[in-house]
Structure formats: structure tokens, C-alpha cells
mmCIF file of the C-alpha atoms, coordinates in Angstrom:
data_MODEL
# 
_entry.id   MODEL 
# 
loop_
_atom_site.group_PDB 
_atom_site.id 
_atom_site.type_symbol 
_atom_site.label_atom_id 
_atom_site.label_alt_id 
_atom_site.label_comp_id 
_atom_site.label_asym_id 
_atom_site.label_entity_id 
_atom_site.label_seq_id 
_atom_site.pdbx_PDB_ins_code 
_atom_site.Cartn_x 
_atom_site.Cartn_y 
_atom_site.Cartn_z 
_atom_site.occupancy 
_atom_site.B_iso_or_equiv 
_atom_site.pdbx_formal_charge 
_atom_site.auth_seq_id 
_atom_site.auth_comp_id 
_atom_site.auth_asym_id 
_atom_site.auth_atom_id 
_atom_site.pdbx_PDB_model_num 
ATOM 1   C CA . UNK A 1 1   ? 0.000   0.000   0.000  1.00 0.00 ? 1   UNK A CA 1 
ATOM 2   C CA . UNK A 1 2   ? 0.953   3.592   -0.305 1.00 0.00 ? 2   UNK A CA 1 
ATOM 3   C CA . UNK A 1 3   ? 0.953   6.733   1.907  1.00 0.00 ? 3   UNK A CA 1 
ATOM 4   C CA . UNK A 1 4   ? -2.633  8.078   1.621  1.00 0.00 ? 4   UNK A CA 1 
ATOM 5   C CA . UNK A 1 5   ? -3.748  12.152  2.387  1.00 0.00 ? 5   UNK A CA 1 
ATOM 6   C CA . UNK A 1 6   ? -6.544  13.445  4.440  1.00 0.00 ? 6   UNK A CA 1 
ATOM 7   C CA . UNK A 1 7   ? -10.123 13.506  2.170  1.00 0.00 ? 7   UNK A CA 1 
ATOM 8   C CA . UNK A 1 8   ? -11.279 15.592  4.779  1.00 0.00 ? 8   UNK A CA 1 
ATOM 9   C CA . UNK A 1 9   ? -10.213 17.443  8.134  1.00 0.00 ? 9   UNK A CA 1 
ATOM 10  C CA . UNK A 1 10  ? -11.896 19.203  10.968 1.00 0.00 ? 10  UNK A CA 1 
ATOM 11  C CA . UNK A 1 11  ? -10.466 21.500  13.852 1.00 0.00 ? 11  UNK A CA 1 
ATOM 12  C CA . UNK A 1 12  ? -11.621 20.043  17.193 1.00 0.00 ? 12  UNK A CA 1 
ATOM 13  C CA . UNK A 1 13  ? -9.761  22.135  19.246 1.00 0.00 ? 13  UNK A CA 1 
ATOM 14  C CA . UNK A 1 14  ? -11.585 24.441  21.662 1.00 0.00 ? 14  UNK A CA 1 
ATOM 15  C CA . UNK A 1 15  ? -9.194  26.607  22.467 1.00 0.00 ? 15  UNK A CA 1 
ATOM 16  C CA . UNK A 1 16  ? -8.319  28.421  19.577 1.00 0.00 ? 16  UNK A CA 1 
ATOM 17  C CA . UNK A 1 17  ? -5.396  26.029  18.372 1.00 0.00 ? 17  UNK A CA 1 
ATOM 18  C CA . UNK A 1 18  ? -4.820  25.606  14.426 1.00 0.00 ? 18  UNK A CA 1 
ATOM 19  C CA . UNK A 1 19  ? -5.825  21.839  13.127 1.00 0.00 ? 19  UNK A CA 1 
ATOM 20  C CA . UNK A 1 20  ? -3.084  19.596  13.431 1.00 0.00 ? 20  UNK A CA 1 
ATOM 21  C CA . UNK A 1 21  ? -1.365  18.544  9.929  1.00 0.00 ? 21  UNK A CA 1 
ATOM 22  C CA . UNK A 1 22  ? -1.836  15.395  9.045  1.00 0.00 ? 22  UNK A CA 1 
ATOM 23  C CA . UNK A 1 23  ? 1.967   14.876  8.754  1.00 0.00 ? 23  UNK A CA 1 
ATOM 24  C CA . UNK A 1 24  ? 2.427   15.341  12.659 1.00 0.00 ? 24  UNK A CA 1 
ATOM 25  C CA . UNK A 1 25  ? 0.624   12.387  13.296 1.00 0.00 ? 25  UNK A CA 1 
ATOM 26  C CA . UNK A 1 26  ? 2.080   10.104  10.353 1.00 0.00 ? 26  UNK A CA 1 
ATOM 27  C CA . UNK A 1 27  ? 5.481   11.185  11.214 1.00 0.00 ? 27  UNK A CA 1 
ATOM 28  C CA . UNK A 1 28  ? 4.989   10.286  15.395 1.00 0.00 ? 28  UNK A CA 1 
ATOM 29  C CA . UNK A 1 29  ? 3.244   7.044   13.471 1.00 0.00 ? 29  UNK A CA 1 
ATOM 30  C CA . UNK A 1 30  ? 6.135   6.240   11.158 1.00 0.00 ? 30  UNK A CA 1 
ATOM 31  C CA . UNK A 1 31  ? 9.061   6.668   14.054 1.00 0.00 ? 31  UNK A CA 1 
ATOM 32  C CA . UNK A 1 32  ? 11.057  3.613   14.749 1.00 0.00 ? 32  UNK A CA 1 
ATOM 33  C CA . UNK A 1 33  ? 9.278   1.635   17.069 1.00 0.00 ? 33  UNK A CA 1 
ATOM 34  C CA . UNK A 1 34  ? 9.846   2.201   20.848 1.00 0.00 ? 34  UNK A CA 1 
ATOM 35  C CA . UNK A 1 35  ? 9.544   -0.154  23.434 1.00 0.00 ? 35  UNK A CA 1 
ATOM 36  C CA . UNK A 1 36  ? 8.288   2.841   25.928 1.00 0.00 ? 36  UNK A CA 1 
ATOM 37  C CA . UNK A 1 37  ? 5.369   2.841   23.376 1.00 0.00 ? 37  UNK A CA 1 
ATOM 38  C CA . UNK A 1 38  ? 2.121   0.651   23.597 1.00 0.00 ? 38  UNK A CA 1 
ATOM 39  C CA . UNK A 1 39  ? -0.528  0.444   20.986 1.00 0.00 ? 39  UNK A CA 1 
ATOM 40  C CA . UNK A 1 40  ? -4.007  -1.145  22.496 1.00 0.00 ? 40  UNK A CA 1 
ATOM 41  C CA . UNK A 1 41  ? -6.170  -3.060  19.763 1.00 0.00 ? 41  UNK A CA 1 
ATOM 42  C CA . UNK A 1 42  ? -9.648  -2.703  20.090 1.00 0.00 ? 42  UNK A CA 1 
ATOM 43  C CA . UNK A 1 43  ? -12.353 -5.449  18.799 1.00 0.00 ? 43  UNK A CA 1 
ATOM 44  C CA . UNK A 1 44  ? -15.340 -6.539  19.682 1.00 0.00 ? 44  UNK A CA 1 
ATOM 45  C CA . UNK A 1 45  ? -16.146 -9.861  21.506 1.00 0.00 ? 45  UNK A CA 1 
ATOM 46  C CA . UNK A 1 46  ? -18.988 -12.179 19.991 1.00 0.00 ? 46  UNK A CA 1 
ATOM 47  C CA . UNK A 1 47  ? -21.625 -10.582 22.364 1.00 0.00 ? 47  UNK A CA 1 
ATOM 48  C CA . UNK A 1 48  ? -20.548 -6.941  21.673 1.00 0.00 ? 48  UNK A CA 1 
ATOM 49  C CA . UNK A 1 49  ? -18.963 -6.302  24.143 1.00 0.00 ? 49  UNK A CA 1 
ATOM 50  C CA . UNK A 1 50  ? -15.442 -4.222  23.978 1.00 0.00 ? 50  UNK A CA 1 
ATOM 51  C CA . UNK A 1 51  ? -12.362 -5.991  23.815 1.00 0.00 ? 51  UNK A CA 1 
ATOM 52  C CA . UNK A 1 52  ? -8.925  -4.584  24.334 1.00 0.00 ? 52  UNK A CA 1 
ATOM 53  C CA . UNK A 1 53  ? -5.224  -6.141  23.939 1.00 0.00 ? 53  UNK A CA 1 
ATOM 54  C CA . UNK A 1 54  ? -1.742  -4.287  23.965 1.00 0.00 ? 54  UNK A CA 1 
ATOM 55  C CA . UNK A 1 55  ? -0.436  -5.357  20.429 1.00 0.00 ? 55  UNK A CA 1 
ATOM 56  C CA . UNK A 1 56  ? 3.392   -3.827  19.177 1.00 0.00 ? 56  UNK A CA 1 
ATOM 57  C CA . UNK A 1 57  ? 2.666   -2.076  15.766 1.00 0.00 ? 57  UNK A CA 1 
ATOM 58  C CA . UNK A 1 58  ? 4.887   -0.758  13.149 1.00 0.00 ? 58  UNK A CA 1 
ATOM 59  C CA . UNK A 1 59  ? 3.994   1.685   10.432 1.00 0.00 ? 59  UNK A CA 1 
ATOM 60  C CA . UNK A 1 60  ? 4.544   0.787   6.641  1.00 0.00 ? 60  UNK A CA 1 
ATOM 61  C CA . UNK A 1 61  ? 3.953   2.087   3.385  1.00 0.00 ? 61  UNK A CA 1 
ATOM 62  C CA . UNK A 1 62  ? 0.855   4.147   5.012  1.00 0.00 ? 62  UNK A CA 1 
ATOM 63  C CA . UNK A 1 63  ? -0.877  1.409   7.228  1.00 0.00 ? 63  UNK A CA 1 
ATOM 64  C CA . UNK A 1 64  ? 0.278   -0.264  10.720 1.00 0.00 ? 64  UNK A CA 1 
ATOM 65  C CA . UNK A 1 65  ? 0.971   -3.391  11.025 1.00 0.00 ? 65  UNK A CA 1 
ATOM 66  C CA . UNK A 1 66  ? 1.204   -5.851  13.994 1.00 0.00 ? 66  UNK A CA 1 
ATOM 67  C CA . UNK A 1 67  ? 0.780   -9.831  15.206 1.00 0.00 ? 67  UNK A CA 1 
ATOM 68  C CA . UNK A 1 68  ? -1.116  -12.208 16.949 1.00 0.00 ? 68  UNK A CA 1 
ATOM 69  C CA . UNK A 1 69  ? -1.178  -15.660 17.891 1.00 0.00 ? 69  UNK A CA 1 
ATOM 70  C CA . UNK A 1 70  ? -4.659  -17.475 15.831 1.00 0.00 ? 70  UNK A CA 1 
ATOM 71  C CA . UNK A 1 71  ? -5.633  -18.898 19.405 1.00 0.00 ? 71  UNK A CA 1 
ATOM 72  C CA . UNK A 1 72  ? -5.702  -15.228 20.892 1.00 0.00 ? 72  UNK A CA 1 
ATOM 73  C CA . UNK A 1 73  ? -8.868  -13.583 21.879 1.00 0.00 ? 73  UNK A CA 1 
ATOM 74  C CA . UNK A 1 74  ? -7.777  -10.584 19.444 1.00 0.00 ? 74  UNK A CA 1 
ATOM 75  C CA . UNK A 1 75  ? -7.080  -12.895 16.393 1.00 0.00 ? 75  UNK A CA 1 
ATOM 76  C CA . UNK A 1 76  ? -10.738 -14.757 17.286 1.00 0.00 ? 76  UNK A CA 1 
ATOM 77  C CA . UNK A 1 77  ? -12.586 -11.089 17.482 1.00 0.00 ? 77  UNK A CA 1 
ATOM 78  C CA . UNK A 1 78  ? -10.993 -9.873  14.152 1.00 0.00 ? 78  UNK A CA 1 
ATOM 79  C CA . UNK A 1 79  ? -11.608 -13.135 12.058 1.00 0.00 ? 79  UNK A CA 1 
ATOM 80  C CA . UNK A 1 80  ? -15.555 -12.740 13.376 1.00 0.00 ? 80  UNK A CA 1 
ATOM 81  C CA . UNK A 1 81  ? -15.122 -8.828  12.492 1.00 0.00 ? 81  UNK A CA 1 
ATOM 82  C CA . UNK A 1 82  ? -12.634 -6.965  11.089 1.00 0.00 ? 82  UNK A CA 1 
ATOM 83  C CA . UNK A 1 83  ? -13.908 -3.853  12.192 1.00 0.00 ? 83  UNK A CA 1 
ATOM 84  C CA . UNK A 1 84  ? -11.590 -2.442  15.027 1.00 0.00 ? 84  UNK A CA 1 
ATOM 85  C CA . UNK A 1 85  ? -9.567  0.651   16.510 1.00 0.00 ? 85  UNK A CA 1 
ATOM 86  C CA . UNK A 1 86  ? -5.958  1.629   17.861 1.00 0.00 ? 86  UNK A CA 1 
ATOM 87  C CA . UNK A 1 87  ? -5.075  3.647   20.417 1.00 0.00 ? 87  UNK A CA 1 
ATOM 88  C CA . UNK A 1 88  ? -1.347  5.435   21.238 1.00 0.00 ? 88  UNK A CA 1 
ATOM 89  C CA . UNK A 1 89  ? 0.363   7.733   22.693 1.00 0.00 ? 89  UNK A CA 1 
ATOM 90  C CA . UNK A 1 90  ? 3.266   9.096   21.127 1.00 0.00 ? 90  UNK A CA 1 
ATOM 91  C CA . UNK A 1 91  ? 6.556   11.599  21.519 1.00 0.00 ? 91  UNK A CA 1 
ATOM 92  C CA . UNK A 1 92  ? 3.533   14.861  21.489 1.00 0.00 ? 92  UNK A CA 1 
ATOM 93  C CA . UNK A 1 93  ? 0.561   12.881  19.988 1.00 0.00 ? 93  UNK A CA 1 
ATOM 94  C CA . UNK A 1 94  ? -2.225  10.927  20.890 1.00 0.00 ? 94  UNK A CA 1 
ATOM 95  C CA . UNK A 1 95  ? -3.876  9.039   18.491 1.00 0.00 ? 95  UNK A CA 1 
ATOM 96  C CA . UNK A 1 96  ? -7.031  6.887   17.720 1.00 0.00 ? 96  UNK A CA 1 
ATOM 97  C CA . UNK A 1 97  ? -7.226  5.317   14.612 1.00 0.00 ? 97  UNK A CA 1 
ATOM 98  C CA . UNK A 1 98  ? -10.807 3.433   13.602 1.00 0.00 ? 98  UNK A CA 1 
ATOM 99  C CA . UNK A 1 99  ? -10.395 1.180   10.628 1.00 0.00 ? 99  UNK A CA 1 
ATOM 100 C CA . UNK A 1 100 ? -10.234 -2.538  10.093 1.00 0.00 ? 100 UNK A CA 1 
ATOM 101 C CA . UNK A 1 101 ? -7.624  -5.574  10.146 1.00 0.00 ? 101 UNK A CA 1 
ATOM 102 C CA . UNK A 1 102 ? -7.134  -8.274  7.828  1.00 0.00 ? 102 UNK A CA 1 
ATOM 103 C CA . UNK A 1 103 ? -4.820  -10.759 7.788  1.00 0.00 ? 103 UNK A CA 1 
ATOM 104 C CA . UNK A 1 104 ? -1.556  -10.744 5.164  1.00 0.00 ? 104 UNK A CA 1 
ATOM 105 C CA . UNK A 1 105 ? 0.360   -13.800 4.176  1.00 0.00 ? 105 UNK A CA 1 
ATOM 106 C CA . UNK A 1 106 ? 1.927   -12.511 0.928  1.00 0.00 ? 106 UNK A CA 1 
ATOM 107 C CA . UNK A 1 107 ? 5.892   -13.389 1.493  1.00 0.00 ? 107 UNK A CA 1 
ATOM 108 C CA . UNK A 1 108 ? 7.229   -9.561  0.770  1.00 0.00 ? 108 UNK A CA 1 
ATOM 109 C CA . UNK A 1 109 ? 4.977   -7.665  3.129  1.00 0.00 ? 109 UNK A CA 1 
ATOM 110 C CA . UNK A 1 110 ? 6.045   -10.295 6.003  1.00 0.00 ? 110 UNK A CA 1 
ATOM 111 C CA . UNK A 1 111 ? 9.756   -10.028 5.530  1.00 0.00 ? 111 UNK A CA 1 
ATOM 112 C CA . UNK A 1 112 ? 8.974   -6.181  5.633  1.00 0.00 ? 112 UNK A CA 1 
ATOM 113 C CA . UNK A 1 113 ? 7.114   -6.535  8.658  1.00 0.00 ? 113 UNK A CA 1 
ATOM 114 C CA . UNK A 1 114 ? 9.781   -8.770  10.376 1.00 0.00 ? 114 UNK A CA 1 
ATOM 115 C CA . UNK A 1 115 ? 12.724  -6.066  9.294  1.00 0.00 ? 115 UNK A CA 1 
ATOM 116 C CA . UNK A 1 116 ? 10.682  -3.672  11.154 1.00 0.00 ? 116 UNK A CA 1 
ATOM 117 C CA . UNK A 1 117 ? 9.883   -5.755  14.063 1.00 0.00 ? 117 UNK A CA 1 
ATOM 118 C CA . UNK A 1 118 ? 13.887  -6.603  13.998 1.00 0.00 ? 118 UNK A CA 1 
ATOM 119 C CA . UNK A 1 119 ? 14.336  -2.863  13.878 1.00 0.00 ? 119 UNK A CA 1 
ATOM 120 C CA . UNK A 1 120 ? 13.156  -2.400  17.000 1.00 0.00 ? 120 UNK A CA 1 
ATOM 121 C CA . UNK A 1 121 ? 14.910  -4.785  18.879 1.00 0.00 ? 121 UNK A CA 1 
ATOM 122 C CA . UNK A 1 122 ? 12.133  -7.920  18.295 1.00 0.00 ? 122 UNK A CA 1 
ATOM 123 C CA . UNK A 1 123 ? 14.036  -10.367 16.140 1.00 0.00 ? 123 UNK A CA 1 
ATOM 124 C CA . UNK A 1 124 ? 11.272  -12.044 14.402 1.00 0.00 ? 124 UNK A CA 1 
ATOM 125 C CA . UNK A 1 125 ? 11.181  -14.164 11.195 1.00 0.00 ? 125 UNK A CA 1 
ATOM 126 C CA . UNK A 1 126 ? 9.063   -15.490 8.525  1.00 0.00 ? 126 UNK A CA 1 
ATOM 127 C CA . UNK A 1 127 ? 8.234   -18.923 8.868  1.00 0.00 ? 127 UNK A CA 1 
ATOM 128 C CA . UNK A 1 128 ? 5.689   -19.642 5.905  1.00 0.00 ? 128 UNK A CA 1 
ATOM 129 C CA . UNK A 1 129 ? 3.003   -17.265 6.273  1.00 0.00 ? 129 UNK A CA 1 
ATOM 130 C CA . UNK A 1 130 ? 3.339   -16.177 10.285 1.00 0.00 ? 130 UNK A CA 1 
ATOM 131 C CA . UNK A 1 131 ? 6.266   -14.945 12.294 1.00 0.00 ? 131 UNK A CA 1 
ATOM 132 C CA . UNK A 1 132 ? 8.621   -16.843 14.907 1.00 0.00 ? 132 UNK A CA 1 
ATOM 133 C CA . UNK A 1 133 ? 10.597  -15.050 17.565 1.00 0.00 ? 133 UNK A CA 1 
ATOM 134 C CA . UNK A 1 134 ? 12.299  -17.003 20.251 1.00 0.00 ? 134 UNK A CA 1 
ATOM 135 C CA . UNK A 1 135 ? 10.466  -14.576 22.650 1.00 0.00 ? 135 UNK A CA 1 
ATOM 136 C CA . UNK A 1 136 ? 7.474   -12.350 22.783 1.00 0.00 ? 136 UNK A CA 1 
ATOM 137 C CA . UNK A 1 137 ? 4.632   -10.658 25.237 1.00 0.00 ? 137 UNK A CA 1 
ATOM 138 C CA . UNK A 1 138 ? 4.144   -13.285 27.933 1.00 0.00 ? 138 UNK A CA 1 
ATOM 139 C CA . UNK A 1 139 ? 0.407   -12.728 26.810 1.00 0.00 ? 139 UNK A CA 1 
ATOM 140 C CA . UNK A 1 140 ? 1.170   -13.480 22.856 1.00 0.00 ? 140 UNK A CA 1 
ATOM 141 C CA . UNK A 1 141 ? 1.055   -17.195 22.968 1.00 0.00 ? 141 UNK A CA 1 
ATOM 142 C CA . UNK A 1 142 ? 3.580   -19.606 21.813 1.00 0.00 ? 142 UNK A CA 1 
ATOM 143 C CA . UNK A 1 143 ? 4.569   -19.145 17.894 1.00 0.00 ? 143 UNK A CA 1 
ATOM 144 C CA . UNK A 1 144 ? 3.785   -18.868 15.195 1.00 0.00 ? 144 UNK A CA 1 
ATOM 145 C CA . UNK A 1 145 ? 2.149   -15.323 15.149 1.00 0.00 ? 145 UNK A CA 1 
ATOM 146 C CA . UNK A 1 146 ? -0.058  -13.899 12.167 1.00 0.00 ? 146 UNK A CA 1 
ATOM 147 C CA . UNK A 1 147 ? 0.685   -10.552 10.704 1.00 0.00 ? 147 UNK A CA 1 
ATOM 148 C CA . UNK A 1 148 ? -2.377  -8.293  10.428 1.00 0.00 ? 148 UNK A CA 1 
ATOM 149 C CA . UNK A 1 149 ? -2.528  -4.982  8.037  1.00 0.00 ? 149 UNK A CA 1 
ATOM 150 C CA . UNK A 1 150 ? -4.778  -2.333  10.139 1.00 0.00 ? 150 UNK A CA 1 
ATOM 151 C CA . UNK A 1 151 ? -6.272  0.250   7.480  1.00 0.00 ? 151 UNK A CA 1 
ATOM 152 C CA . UNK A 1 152 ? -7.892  2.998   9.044  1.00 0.00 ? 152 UNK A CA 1 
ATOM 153 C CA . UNK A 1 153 ? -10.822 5.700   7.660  1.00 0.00 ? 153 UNK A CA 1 
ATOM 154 C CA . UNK A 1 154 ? -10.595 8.205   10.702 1.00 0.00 ? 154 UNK A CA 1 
ATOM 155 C CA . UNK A 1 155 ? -8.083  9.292   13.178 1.00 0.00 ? 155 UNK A CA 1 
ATOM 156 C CA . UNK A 1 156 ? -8.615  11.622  15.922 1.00 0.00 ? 156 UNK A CA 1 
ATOM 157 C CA . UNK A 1 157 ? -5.017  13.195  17.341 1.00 0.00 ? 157 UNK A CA 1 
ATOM 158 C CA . UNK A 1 158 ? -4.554  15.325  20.337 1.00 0.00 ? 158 UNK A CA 1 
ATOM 159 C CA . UNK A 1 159 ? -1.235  17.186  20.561 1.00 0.00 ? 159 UNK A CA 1 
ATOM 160 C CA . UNK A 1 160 ? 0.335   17.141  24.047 1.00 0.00 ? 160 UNK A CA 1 
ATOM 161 C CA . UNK A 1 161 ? 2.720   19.051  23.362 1.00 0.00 ? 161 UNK A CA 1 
ATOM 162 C CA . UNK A 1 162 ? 3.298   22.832  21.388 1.00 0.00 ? 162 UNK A CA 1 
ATOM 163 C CA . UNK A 1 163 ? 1.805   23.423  19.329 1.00 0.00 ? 163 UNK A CA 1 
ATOM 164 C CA . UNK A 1 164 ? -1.399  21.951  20.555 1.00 0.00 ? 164 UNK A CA 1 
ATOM 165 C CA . UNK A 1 165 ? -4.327  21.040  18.992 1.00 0.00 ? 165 UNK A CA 1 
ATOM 166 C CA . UNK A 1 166 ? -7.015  18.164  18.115 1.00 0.00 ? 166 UNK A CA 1 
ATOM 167 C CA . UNK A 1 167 ? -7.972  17.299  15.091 1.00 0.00 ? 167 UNK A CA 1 
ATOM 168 C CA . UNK A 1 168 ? -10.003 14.419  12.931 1.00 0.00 ? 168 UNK A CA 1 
ATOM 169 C CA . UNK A 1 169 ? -8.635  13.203  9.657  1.00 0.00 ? 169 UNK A CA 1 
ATOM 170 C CA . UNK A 1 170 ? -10.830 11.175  7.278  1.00 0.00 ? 170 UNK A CA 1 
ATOM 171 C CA . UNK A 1 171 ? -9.723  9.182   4.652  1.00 0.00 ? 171 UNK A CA 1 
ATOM 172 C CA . UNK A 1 172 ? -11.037 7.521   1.833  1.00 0.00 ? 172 UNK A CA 1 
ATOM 173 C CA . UNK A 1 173 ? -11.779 3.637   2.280  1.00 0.00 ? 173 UNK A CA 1 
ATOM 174 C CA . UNK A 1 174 ? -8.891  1.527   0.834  1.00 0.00 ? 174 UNK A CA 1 
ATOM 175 C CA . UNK A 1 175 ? -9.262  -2.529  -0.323 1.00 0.00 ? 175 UNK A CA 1 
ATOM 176 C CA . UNK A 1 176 ? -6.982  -4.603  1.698  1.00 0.00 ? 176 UNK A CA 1 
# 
């Protein structure tokens, strides 16, 4: 996939502050990953209820990216819907990004993946269409783990530090 622009922003700022670019966010998004930084992947559970896991995500070519075991209640809620959200806070941001996750197999996009993931310190591989690590989250599961492409239609950001702001970014739906 490819870096995507804003089809539409609003100010939400109350205060008077500009709207945020949309670059701010992408940049604090595209940042090597840090281990001082959690994303939380919301889904829904079969009865509706809300669902939230801690999940490591990496930014590429415009969409995040991150795993999950297929046992794991996040990998159950997203094969029953993809529909989901990610929340983070990063170096002056906050961010929640609404969207969907599907799964990817294809052998390119999960040797980029892995780079990143090695990037930062994780030093996953591909093993056929999942990843292998000899470690991860004590919550992940044992191996392998499935890589999932989160593409996202809205994003709210809140700056937390100067300039401030908060804005909402749409963008138009993409196919996975």
C-alpha cells in the first residue's frame, strides 16, 4: 500500500489552536518503534462487548501493522469482524485510529514486517506465512504469530505538546 492524504479534516480544538497537519501524526506514526510505546487493539467480543489487547505495531507504506497468535482472543474477534480501533500515545501525539484488520500472508509484506519488528529490537522471522521469535509478550502465545494490516478511515489526534491542537482526519476507504 501507499501513503494516503486526508479527504477531509476538521479542527476540534476548543481553544483556539490551528488543526493539526496530518503529517504530525504520520510522522509520530512512522518513528522507529519504541519499546516505551504501547498500541491497544480494540475489537469486539462475539456478544458486543469491547475488547482490548496491547499489540506492538509498526507503520509501513501508510498502514500499521502488527501480530497475533490465531488462538488469541484478538485474532478470534478480528476473524468474526474486522472492524476495530488503535489507540497510542506518542513523543507529542495521541492518536485513535478506527479502521479494520485483515490478515496478510503474501511473502514480501512479512519479511517487511519482520525487518521492522527486527528494527526495533524484536528479532522475528518469517516462517511460511506467520512470524517466529524465540520470545514475545508473555500474553502473545507460543509461535507462530499472524501478521495483520490495520487500514484505518478516521483518526482523531490530540497534541500534548506545542503546538497543541485536536484534530479528525478522514480518509477515503482503501481494499486490503
Amino acid at each position: 500500500m501507499s501513503e494516503q492524504a486526508p479527504s477531509a479534516t476538521t479542527n476540534l480544538d476548543r481553544y483556539g489552536d490551528a488543526e493539526l497537519p496530518w503529517s504530525r501524526a504520520r510522522d509520530a506514526l512512522a518513528a522507529v518503534p519504541s519499546p516505551d510505546v504501547t498500541y491497544f487493539l480494540g475489537t469486539c467480543l462475539p456478544d458486543g462487548t469491547p475488547h482490548a489487547a496491547g499489540v506492538g505495531a509498526q507503520w509501513l507504506d501508510g498502514d500499521l501493522y502488527f501480530t497475533s497468535g490465531p488462538a488469541a482472543r484478538k485474532a478470534r474477534n478480528l476473524a468474526a469482524d474486522p472492524r476495530c480501533t488503535i489507540s497510542v500515545r506518542l513523543p507529542g501525539i495521541d492518536l485513535v485510529l478506527n479502521g479494520s484488520a485483515v490478515e496478510v500472508s503474501d511473502p514480501q509484506t512479512l519479511e517487511q514486517v519482520a525487518a521492522g519488528y527486527r528494527a526495533g529490537g524484536w528479532p522475528a522471522e518469517v516462517d511460511g506465512d506467520a512470524l517466529t521469535a524465540p520470545f514475545s509478550a508473555p500474553s502473545a502465545g507460543p509461535p507462530p504469530w499472524q501478521v495483520y494490516r490495520f487500514g484505518f478511515h478516521t483518526v482523531v489526534g490530540v497534541a500534548t505538546r506545542e503546538p497543541y491542537g485536536a484534530t479528525r482526519w478522514r480518509f477515503e476507504p482503501r481494499q486490503p
